[in-house]
VOTITOR-418626 format. One record per residue (C-alpha): x, y, z; residue number from 1; residue in one letter. Coordinates in Angstrom, 1 decimal. Example, Ala and Ser with C-alpha at 12.3 -4.5 7.8 and 13.67 -1.06 7.14 Angstrom:
BEGIN
     east    north       up     i   aa
     12.3     -4.5      7.8     1    a
     13.7     -1.1      7.1     2    s
END
This chain:
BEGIN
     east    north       up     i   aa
      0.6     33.8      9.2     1    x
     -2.1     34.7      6.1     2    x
     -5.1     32.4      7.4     3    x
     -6.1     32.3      3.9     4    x
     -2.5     30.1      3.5     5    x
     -3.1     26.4      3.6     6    x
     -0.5     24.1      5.8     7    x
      1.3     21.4      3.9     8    x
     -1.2     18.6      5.6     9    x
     -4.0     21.0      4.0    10    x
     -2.4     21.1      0.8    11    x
     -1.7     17.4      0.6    12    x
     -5.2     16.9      1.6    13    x
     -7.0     19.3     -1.0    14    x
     -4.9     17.7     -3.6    15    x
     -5.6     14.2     -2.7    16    x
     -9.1     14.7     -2.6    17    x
     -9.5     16.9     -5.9    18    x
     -7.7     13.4     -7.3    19    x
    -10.3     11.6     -6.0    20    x
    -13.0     13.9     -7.8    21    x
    -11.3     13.7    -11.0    22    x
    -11.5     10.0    -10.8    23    x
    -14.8      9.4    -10.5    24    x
    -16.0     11.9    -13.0    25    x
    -13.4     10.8    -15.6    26    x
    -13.7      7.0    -15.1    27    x
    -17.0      4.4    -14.7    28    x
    -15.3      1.3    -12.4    29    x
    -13.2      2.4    -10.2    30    x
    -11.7      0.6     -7.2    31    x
     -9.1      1.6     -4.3    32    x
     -6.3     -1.3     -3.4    33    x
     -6.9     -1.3      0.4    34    x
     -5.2     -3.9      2.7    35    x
     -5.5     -2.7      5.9    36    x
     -2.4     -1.1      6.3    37    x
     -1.5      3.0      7.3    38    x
     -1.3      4.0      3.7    39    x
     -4.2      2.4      2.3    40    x
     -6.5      3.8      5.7    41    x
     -5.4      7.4      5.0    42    x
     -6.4      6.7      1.2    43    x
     -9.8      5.5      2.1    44    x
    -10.0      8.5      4.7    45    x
     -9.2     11.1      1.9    46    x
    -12.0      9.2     -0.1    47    x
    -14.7      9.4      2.5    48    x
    -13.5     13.2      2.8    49    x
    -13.6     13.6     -1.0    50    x
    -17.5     12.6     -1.3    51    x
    -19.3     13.4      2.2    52    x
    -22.0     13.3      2.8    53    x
    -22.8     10.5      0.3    54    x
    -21.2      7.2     -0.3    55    x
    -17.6      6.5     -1.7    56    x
    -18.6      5.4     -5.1    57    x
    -15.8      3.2     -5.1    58    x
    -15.5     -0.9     -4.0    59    x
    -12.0     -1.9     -2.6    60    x
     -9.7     -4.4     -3.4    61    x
     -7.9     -6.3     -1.8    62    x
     -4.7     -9.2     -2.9    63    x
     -4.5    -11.2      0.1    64    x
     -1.7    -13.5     -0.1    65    x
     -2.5    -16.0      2.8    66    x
      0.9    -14.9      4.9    67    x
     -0.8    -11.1      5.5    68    x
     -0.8     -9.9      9.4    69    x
     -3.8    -11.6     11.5    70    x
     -4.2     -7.6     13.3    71    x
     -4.8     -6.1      9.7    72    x
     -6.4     -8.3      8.4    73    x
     -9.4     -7.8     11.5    74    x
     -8.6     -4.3     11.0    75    x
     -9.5     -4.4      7.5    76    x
    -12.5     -6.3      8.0    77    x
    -13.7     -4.3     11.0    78    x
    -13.0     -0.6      8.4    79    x
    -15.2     -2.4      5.5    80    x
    -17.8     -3.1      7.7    81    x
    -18.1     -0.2      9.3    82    x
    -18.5      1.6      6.7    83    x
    -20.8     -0.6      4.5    84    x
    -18.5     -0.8      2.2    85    x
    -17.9     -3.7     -0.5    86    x
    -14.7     -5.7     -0.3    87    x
    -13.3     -7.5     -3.5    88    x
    -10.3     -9.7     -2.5    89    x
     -8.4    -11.9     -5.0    90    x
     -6.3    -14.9     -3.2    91    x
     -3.1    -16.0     -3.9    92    x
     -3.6    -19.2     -2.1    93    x
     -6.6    -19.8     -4.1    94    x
     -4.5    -19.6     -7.6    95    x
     -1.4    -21.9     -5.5    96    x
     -4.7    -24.1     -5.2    97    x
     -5.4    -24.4     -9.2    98    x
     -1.8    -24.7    -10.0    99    x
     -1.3    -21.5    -12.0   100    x
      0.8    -20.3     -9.5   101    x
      3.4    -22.1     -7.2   102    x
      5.2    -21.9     -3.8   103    x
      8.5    -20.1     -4.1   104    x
     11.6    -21.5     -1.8   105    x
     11.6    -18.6      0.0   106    x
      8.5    -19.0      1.2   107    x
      7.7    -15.1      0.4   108    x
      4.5    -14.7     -1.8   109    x
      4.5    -10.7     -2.3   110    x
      5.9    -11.7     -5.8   111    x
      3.0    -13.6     -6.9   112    x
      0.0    -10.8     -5.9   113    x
      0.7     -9.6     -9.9   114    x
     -1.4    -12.5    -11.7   115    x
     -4.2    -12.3     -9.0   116    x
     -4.4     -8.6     -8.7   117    x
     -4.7     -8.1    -13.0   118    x
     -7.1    -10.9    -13.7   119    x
     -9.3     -9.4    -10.4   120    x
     -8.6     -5.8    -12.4   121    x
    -10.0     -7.5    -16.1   122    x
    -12.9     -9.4    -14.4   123    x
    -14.4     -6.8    -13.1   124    x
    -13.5     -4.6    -15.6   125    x
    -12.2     -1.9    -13.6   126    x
    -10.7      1.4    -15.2   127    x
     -9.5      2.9    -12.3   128    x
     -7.4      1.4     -9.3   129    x
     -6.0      3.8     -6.4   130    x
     -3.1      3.0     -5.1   131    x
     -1.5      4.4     -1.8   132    x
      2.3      4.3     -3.1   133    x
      3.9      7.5     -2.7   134    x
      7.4      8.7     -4.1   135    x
      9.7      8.9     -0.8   136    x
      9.1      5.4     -0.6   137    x
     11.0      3.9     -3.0   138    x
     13.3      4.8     -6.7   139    x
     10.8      3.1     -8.8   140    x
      8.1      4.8     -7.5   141    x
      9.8      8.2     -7.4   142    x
      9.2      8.2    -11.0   143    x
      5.8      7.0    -11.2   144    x
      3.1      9.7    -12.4   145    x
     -0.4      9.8    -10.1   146    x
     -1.9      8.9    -13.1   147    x
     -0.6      6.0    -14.7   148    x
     -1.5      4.3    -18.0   149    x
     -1.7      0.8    -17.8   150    x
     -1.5     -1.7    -21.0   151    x
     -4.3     -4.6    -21.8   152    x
     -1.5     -6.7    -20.1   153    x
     -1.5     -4.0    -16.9   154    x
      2.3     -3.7    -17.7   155    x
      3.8     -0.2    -17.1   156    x
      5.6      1.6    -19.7   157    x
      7.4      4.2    -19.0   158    x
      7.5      5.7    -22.6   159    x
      3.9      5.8    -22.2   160    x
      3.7      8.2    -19.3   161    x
      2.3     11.8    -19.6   162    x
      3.0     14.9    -18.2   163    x
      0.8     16.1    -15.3   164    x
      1.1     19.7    -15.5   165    x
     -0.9     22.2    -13.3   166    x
     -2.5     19.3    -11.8   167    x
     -4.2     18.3    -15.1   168    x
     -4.5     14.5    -15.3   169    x
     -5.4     12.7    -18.6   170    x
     -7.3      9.8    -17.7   171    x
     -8.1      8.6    -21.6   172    x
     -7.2      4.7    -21.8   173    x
     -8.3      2.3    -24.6   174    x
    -10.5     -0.6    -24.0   175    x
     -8.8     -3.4    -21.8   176    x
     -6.3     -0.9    -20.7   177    x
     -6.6      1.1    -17.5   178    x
     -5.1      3.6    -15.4   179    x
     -3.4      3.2    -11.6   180    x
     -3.8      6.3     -9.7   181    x
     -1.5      7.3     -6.6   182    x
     -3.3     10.1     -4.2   183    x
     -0.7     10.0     -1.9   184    x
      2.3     10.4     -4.3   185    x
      3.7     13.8     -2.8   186    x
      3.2     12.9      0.8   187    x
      6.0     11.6      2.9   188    x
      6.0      8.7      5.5   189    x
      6.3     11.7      8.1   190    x
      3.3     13.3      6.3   191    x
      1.6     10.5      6.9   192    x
      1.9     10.2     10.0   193    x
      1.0     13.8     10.8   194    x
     -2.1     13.5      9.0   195    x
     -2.6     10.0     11.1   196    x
     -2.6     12.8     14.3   197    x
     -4.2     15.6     13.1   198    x
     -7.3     13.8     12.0   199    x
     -7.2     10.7     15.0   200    x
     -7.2      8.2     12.4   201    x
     -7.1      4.9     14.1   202    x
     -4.5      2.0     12.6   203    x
     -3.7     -1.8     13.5   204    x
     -1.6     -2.3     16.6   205    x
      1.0     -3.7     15.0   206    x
      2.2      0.0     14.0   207    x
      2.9      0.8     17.5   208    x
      5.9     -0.8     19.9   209    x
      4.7     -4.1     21.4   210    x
      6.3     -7.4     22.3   211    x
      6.6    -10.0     20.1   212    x
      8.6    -13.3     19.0   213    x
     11.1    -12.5     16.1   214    x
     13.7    -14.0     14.7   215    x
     16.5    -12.5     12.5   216    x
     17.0    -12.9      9.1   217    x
     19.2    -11.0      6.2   218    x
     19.1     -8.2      9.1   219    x
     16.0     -8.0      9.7   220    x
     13.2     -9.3     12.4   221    x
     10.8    -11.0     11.2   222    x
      7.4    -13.1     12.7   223    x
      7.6    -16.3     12.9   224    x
      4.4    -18.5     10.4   225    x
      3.6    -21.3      8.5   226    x
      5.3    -19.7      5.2   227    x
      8.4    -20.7      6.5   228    x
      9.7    -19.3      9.5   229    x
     12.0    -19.8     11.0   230    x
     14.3    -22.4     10.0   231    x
     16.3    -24.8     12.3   232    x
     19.4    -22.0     12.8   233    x
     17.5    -19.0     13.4   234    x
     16.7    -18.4     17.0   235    x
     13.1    -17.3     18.3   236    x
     13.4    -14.2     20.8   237    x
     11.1    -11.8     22.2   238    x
     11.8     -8.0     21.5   239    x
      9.8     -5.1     21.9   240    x
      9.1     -4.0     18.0   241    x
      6.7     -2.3     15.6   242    x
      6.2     -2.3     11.6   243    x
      6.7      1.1      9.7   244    x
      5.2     -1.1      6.7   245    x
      3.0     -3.8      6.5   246    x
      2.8     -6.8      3.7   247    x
      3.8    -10.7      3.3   248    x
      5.0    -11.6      6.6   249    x
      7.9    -13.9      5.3   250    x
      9.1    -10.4      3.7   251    x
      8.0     -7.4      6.2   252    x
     10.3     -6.8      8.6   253    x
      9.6     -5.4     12.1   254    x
     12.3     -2.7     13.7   255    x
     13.2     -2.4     17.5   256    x
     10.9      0.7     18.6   257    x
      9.8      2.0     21.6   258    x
      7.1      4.5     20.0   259    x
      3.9      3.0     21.5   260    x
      1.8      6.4     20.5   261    x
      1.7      8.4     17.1   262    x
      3.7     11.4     19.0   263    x
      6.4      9.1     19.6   264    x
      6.1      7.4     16.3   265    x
      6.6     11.0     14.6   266    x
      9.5     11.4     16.8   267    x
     11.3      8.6     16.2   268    x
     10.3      8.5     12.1   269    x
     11.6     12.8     11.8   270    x
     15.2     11.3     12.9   271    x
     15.4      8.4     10.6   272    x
     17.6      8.6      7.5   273    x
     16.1      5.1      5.9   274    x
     13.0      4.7      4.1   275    x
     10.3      2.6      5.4   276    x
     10.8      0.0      2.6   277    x
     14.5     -0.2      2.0   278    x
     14.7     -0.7      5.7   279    x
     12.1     -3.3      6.1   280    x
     10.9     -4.8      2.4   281    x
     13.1     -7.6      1.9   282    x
     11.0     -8.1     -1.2   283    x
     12.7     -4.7     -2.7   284    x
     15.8     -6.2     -2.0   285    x
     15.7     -9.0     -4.6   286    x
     17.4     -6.8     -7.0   287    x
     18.4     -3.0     -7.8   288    x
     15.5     -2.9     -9.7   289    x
     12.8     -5.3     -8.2   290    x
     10.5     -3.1     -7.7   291    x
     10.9     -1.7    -11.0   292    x
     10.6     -5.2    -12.6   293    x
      7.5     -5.8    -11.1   294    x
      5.3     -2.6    -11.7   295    x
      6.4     -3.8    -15.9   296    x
      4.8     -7.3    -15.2   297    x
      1.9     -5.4    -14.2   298    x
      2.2     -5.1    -10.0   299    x
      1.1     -1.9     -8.0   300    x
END
């Protein structure tokens, strides 16, 4: 092998990172989405790569919805502190509060992070906001740019999109618009996971097997909470589980797993032939193009 050859975790890395670069000497606010979960750690890793041994001139952001994961939420906390880094959070319960947004019948509140997330974005005037979506993860996304041009309205046109050719990014935007950037858009969930083991990244718990009471609903186990679950004919049982994806716990669906380590997590990922959100998003399930829908309106 030429050592002068990078591996594909090298490449993925050194492309992630010159992103990062080229972010914060295009743009003057920017701010990484982080919630606590695998993709969002590996972003914030890259970052902390990308600008060593100074500070990551970036804040992070977070849209809690009030139904999130008790283990990465701590983690989250615990990551931000440890790294003296500043949090911005934007609540959804605090908007249900006001009024301006309501309670859905599902009980699910992923659907409602949009207003929270773009009035956080135009308050602080950010430019910039990191994302950790990638393209294996789901069709909308597939087709998504690593730079993409947000309106004044943070709605996502796809007419508007430009090419990104040679890895050169054009970050121009006009006032009240901005731009969401994806690092992670070539990796895979197996990359992911890879570059988890290669660099001893530690994650939430809740990514490894581990008992815990589920119940089953629209074929899938989810945790039981005060958004709603479960409802008088859905029975509580106790299964040994783990989450490939973290979000809204009345719409993140654990799968049966006996992967308690990364190795085993690798293992068990290389033979699956389902993505981590079409297996376990039941808010990408709303409709063929949910997901689609929502990055218009102005989400992720």
């Amino acid at each position: 092998m030429n050592p002068f050859t990078l591996s594909h975790l090298d490449a993925l890395e050194s492309e992630a990172v010159h992103i990062f670069r080229e972010v914060a000497g295009e743009f003057e606010r920017p701010v990484i989405l982080f919630s606590g979960g695998k993709d969002s750690i590996v972003m914030l890793h890259l970052a902390l790569k990308a600008f060593t041994p100074a500070a990551v001139p970036f804040s992070l952001l977070h849209v809690d919805t009030g139904h999130n994961f008790p283990e990465v939420l701590d983690h989250r906390d615990r990551t931000v502190e440890h790294h003296g880094l500043r949090l911005h959070i934007a609540s959804v319960q605090d908007y249900i509060d006001r009024g301006t947004l309501r309670e859905r019948p599902d009980g699910t509140r992923n659907p409602l992070q949009t207003l929270p997330l773009t009035e956080k974005i135009q308050t602080e005037r950010f430019d910039a906001v990191f994302g950790g979506g990638r393209r294996d993860e789901e069709k909308a996304r597939a087709k998504e740019r690593v730079f993409s041009l947000r309106d004044e309205f943070s709605q996502w046109d796809p007419r508007r999109q430009r090419p990104e050719l040679w890895n050169l990014y054009n970050g121009r935007h006009a006032p009240g618009e901005h731009v969401r950037v994806f690092p992670l858009s070539n990796w895979t969930e197996l990359d992911v996971w890879q570059y988890i083991a290669r660099e001893a990244i530690a994650l939430p718990d809740i990514y490894f097997a581990h008992e815990r009471e589920v119940f089953q609903r629209a074929g899938m186990w989810l945790t039981a909470g005060e958004w709603g679950g479960p409802k008088d004919s859905e029975t509580v049982e106790k299964r040994q589980v783990r989450y490939r994806t973290v979000g809204d716990m009345s719409c993140t669906g654990a799968v049966d797993s006996d992967a308690d380590s990364i190795e085993k997590v690798i293992v068990e990922i290389a033979a699956s032939r389902l993505t981590e959100r079409g297996a376990t998003r039941a808010d990408d399930k709303m409709s063929e193009a949910a997901m689609e829908d929502r990055k218009r309106e102005g989400y992720f």
